[in-house]
N, C-alpha and C positions, 0 to 999 in steps of 0.2 A: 816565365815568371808566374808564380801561384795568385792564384785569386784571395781580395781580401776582404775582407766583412770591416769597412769601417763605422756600420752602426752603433756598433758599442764601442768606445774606444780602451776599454779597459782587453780588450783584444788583441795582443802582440800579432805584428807581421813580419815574419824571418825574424823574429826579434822577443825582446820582453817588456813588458809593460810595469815600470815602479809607481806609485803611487805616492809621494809626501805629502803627508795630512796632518800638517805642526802649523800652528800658531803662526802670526804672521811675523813674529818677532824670532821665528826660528828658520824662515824662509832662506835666507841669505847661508847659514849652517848646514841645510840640506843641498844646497846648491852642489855641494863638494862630492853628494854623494850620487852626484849624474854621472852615468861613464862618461870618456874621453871618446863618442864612438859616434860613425855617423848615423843621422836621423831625424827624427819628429819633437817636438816639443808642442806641448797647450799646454796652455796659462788660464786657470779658473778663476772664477769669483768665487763670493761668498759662497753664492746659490749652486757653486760646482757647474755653474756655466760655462762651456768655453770661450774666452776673450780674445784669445790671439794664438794662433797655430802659425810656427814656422820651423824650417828647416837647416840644418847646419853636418858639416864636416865632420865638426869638432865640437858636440853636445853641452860639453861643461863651459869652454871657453864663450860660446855662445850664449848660454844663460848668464852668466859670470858680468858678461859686459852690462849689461842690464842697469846691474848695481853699483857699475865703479864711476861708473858716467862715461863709460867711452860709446853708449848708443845717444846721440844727438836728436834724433830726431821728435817733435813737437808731442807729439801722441806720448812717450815716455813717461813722463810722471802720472798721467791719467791712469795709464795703466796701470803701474806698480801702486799706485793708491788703491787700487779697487782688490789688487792681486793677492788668495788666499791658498794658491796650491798650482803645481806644476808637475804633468804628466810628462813622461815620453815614450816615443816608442823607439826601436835599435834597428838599422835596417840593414843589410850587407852592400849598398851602393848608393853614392851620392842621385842618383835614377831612381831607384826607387825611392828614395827621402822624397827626391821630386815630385814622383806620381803620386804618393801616399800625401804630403801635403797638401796638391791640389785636390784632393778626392773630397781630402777632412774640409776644407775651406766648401767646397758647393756643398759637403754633405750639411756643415752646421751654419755658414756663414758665419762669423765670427767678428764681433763690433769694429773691432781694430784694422782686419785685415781688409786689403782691396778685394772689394769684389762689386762682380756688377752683375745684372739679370739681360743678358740676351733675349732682347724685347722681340726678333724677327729672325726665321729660317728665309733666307732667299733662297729663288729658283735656280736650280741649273737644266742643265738641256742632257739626258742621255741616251746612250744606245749600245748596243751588244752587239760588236759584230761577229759573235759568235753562228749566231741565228743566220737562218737560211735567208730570209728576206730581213733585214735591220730597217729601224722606223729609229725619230728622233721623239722623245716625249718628255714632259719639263717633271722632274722632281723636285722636295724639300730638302730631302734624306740621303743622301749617298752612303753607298754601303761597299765594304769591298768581296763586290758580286763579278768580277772581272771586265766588266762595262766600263765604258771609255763615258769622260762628264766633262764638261765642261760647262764652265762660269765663274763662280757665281755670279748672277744678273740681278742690282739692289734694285730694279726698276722692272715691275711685272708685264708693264706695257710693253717694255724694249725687249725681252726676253721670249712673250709672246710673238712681238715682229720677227724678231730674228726666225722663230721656228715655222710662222707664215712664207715666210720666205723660202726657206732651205725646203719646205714641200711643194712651193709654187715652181720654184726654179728647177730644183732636181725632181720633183715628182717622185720623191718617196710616197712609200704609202703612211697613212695617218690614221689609220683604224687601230682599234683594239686587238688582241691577241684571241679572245672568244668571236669578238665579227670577221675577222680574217679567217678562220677555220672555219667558219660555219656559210660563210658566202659563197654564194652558186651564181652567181653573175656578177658582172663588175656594177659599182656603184655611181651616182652623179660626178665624183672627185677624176675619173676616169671620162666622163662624158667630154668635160670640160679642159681638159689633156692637163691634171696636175695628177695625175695618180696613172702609175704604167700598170695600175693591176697585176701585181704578181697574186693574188688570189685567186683568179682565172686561169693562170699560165701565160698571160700575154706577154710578158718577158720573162729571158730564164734568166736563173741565178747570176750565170755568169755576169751578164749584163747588167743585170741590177747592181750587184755590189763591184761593176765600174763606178757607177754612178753615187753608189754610198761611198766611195772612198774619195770623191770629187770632192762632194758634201763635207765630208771629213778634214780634208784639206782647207776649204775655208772656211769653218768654222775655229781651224785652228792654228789660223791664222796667215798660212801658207797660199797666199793669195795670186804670191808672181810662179808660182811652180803649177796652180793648177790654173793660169790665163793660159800659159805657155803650155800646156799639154788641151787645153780647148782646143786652142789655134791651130795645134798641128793634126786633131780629130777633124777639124771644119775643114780645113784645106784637104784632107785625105779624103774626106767621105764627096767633098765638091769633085774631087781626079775622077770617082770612083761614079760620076754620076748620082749618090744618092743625096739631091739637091734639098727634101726636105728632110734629112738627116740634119745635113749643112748648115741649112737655115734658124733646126732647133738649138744647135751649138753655137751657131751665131747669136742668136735672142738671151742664151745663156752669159755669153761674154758680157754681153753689153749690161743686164740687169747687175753682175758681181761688179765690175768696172763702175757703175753708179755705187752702189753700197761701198765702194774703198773710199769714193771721190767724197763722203759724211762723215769717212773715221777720221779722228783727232789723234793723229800722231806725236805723243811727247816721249817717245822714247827710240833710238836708230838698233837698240838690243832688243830681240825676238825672246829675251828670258823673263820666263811669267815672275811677280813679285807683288808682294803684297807690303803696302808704305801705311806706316801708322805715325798718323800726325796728332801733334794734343799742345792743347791750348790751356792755359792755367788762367782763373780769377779766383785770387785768393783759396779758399778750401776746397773751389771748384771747379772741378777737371773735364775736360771734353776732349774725346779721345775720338776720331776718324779716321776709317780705312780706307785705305784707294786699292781695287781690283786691276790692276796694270798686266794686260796680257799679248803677250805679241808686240810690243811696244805702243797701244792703244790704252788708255782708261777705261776700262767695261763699265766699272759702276762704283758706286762708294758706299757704304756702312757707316749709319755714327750710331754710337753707344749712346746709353742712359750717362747724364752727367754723374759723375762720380764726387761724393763730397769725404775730403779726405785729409789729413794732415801729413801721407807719406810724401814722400821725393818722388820727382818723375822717375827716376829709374823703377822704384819700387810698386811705381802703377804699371809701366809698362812691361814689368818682368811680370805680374800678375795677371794682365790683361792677355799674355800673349801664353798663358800656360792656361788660360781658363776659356778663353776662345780655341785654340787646337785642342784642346778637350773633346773636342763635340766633333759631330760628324759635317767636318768642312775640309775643303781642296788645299792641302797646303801646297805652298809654290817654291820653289829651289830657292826665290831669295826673301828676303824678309828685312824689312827697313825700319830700321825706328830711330827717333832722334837723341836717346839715352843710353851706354851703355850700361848693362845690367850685368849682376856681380855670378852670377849662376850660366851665363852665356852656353858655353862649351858642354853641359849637363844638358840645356833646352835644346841645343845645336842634334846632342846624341838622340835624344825622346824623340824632335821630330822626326828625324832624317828613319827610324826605328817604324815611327808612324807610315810614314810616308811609302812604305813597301823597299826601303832600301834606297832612295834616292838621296842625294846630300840633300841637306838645306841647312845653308847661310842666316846669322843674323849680320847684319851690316850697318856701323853708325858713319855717316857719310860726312865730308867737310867739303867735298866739291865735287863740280862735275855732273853728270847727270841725275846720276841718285840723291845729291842735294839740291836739282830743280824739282823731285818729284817727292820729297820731302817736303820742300816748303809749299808745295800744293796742296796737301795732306793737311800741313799747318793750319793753310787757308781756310780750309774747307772747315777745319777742327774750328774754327774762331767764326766764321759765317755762319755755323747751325750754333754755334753755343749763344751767341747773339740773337738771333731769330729765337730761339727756342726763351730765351731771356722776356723777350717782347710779348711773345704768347705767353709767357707764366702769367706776367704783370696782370695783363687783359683778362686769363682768366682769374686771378685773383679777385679782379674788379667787381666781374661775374657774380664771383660768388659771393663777396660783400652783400652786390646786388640783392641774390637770392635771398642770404639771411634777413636783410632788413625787409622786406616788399613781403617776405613768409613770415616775419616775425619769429626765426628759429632761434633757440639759446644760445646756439653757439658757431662757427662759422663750418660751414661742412666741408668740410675738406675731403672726407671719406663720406661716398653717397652709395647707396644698395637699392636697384631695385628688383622691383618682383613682377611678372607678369604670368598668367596661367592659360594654355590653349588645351582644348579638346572639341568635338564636335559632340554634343547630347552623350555627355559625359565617358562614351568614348575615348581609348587612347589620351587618354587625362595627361598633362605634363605642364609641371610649373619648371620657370625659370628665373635667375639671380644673377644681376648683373654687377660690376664694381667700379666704382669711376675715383680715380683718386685726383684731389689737385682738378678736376674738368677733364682728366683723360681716362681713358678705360685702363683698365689694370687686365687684363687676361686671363692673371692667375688667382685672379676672386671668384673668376665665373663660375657656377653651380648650376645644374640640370638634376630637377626631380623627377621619378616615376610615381604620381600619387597611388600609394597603396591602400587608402582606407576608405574612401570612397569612390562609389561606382554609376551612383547616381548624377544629373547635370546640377550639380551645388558647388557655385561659383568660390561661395563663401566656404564652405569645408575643408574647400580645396585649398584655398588661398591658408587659412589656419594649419592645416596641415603642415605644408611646404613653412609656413612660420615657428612651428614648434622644432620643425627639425632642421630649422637653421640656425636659432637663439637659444635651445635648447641646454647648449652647454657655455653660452654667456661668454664665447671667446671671439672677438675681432671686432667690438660693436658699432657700427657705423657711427658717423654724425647726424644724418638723416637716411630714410628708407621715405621710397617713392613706391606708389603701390599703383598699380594701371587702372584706375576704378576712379567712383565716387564713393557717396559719402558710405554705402555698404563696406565696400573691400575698406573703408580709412578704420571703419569701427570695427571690423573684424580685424585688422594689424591691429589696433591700440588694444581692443579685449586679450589676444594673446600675447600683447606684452608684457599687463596689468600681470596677468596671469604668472610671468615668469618674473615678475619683481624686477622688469628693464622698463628703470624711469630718466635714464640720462642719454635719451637719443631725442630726434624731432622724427614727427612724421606725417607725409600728406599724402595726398592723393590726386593723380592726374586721369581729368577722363573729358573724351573729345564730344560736346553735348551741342546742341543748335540753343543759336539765339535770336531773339526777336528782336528785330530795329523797326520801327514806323518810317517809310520814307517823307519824303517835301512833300507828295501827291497822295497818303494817305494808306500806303499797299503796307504791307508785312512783308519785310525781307529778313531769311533766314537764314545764319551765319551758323557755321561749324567753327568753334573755336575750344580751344583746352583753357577748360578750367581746372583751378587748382584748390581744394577742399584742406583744409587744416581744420584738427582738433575745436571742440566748442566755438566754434562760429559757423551760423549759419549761411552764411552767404558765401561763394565761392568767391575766390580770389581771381582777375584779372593780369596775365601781364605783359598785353599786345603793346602798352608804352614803354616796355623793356625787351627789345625782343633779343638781345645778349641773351640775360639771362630767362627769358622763354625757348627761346633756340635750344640752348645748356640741357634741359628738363628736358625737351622736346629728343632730345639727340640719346638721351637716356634711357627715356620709356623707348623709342622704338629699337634699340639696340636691344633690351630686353623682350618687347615684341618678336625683333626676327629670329634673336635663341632660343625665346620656346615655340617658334612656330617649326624651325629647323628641326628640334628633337622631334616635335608629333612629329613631321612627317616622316622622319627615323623610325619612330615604333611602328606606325601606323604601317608604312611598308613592309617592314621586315615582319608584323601580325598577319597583313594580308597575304604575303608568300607563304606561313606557315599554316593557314587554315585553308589557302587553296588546295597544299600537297599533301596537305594531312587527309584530304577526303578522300586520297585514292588508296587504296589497297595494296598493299605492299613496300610503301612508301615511307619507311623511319627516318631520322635523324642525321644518320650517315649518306642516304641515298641524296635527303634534302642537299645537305653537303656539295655532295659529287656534282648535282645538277646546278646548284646557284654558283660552283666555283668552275662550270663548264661551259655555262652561256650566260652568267653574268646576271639577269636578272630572270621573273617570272614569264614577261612577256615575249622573250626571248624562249621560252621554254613552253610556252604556248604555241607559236610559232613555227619552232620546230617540226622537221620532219622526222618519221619513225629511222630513217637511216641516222640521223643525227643523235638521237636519242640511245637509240644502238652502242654508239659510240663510245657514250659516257662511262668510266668505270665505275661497276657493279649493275649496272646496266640491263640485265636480260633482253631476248626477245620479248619476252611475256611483258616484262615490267614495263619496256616503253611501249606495246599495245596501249594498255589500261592507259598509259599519260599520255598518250596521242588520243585515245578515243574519250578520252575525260573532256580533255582540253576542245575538240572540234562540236561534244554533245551540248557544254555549256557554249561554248559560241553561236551554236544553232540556235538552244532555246535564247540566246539573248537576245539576237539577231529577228527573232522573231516576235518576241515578246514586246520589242521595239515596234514590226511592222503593227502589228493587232494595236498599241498604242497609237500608231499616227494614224491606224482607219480609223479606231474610234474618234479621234478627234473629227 
């Protein structure tokens, strides 16, 4: 299938793109003049915005309905009130309508259509058994890199345990791919009999990957095939005399046999399935997924509440084309409690996706699949409630804030700002987004101050304000600035400045305070205060601690993002002026060596065979970085002793 550019959409794919641009009293005229064919349709505004992209068989018939009244659904008149023009594009298969529709929906989001923002990548667990010795390591991203994955785990804890495990128990190794190659002795993980050291040679291949394919087995979920070939290694290696062979196999049975004796079995089918349950209040949709693998529950997913006027079907036809989108495990079956009108089309995409495997949609009326639907349900109704609870609260919150700050208006949307460097140094300001009392992710902003170089707190902070206001689009309700009364009147001067007089804005900064005790002493409190505009006196709000919590949760969220980037730059500066001072050392060499042991100190470290190694490498070149690296350690080393004589 050819690749498509749908940034512009006036861009045909296997197809052509018409344009009617009449009056809105001509709209229903042109309608005639859409082929009979399948494809894409959006529906504009005034503004030439798109409002609503969908997909159809039969291009004409489908717009057609629009107008005669045979589309019922609630959203209907809204939109044809708003509607000034109707694009399409011609596609050669009901599949690719599909895929092209969903592209244009994440590419423009479009008012009308469902669509939701996948708030979390969860973990899975992978490995290659390609590779000579295989490890287990948890990723976001699944790629199809020929690695075998398993999960997804919505719970970091569980997914952690799990991989603590499979290295406790099987003694895979757990190092890295640069510390594995580059070790010359076994490590602590081997002292302590969880790692068999294939870094060493102290098992060979063959035996290791028994042991990963053990691993392998119950991870995935084949638990009675690999008790049953333990049992009969223990009892052979006990005939055989080697008694602590025996014992290790024994200690193995018994930890896997506890871990079955925790799983929650709701299912007597070994076939993985993913169940989407969804719960309706009024225009408000909660939609949850249940991970059912081996006939266990691994974990669950809930979506952002969806507020919507379509039919269940047409959320969950959405949800389930806009989540297999992305790079996630689909499973051979797939459960939901609606069917949807495009089935057999999403049936071909994934099973297409999937490397060739079927996959099933399935709407259930009995039986097992509708006990673990209506689990789905549950769970869909227990986070939409809970989540219900915590709106409320924080609403309250932010009443709280507004009145106790005196802001004009309720914040709903809060930004803040905080700036880290050390003596102006590796300078970097950061932007945080809280919408509603929660973080939004996709607000956050990372600066590299470029214009000044000096330690000017305030420069900085004006900086990083200019070129985030600069073009007066997304404007908070309030900006919190990590400062006192300086950093508050450097925010308002460059607001003045850019003519932004419909926000609020203050200032939190953590200052001591003095209390007189009963006995006369001075006791000294740290506490945040909070600085607003034309009032001298800081604000107090240890009798609200909701909403000091709130502010408190803000500023240090934007504390720890710009302390994360300096030490990003600051890192990746200090590797570049260490290797820049040797001779011979460009760009590329840099390269070779950071993508061969992983960081500097690691490359300090190193021995000249090691160094050797590296492609582009010479003899000569790793002299000079071996004898760079051992000359500045000496004078350090020394420079330290002459320090502590003279003390």
């Amino acid at each position: 299938m050819p690749p498509c550019d749908v940034s512009d959409p006036a861009v045909g794919w296997r197809g052509t793109m018409i344009s009617t641009k009449h009056e809105d009293n001509r709209l229903k005229e042109l309608v005639n003049n859409i082929p009979a064919k399948t494809g894409v349709y959006l529906m504009r505004d005034e503004q030439r915005r798109i409002m609503y992209v969908g997909k159809s068989k039969n291009l004409r018939v489908r717009v057609r309905s629009y107008f005669c009244g045979k589309d019922s659904r609630p959203m209907i008149p809204f939109l044809l009130s708003k509607l000034r023009d109707i694009d399409f594009i011609v596609t050669d298969t009901e599949k690719e309508a599909l895929i092209l529709e969903n592209t244009l929906i994440k590419k423009h989001r479009p008012r009308y259509n469902v669509t939701f923002r996948d708030d979390k990548t969860y973990f899975s667990i992978r490995i290659d058994l390609r590779e000579t010795f295989p490890r287990f390591h948890l990723v976001r991203r699944i790629k199809k890199d020929g690695a075998a994955y398993f999960g997804p785990y919505s719970s970091s804890a569980a997914v952690k345990e799990t991989l603590h495990f499979l290295n406790k128990i099987f003694s895979l190794r757990s190092c890295g791919d640069s510390e594995f190659r580059n070790r010359t002795r076994p490590c602590m993980e081997f002292e302590i009999k969880r790692c068999l050291a294939p870094c060493c040679n102290i098992v060979n291949e063959a035996e290791y990957k028994k042991i990963v394919r053990d691993a392998v087995l119950f991870i995935d979920g084949k638990s009675t095939k690999l008790l049953s070939e333990l049992k009969s290694r223990m009892h052979a290696a006990a005939e055989a005399m080697k008694f602590e062979d025996a014992a290790a196999i024994r200690d193995r049975i018994k930890a896997v046999e506890a871990t079955l004796e925790k799983q929650t079995v709701v299912s007597t089918s070994c076939i993985d399935r993913d169940v989407f349950g969804l719960f309706r209040d009024g225009k408000h949709v909660q939609v949850c997924l249940l991970y059912v693998r081996k006939g266990s529950i691994l974990g669950k997913k809930k979506f952002p509440v969806i507020t919507t006027d379509a039919g269940s079907s047409e959320v969950v036809s959405s949800i389930i084309k806009q989540y297999y989108d992305s790079d996630v495990l689909i499973p051979r079956e797939i459960i939901i409690p609606d069917r949807v009108e495009d089935r057999p089309i999403i049936e071909e995409w994934l099973t297409e996706k999937n490397r060739g495997q079927k996959v099933v949609i399935i709407v259930p009326h009995r039986g097992e699949r509708m006990y673990l639907l209506t689990i789905a349900k549950n769970n869909a109704e227990a986070v939409y409630q809970a989540e219900k609870i915590s709106s409320i609260k924080e609403d309250r919150t932010l009443r709280t804030v507004m009145q106790r700050l005196r802001l004009s208006k309720l914040p709903r949307r809060i930004e803040c700002f905080d700036i880290s460097n050390v003596a102006g140094r590796y300078a970097v300001g950061s932007m945080v987004t809280f919408i509603d009392g929660r973080p939004d992710t996709s607000g956050y902003r990372r600066f590299k101050i470029k214009t000044v170089d000096s330690p000017d707190d305030y420069a900085m902070m004006s900086e990083v304000f200019k070129r985030r206001y600069r073009d007066k689009k997304d404007i908070p309700d309030l900006i919190i600035v990590d400062g006192g009364k300086g950093q508050l009147g450097c925010a308002c001067s460059v607001l003045k400045e850019l003519d932004i007089t419909d926000t609020d804005v203050v200032g939190l900064a953590k200052e001591s305070r003095i209390f007189p005790d009963t006995r006369g002493s001075i006791v000294r409190k740290n506490e945040d205060r909070i600085y607003i505009p034309n009032r001298k006196n800081p604000i107090y709000l240890t009798q609200v601690p909701a909403a000091l919590y709130l502010l408190q949760r803000i500023r240090d969220e934007a504390h720890r993002l710009a302390v994360t980037y300096y030490r990003k730059i600051k890192e990746k500066k200090d590797l570049r002026s260490q290797l820049e001072e040797i001779s011979g050392i460009g760009g590329r060499r840099k390269e070779e060596l950071l993508r061969y042991f992983g960081d500097v100190n690691k490359i300090r470290k190193a021995s000249l065979e090691d160094l050797e190694a590296v492609s582009g490498i010479g003899q000569e070149t790793a002299r000079r970085i071996f004898e760079f690296f051992r000359t500045n350690d000496f004078q350090r080393l020394s420079g330290e002793d002459q320090s502590d004589s003279s003390v």
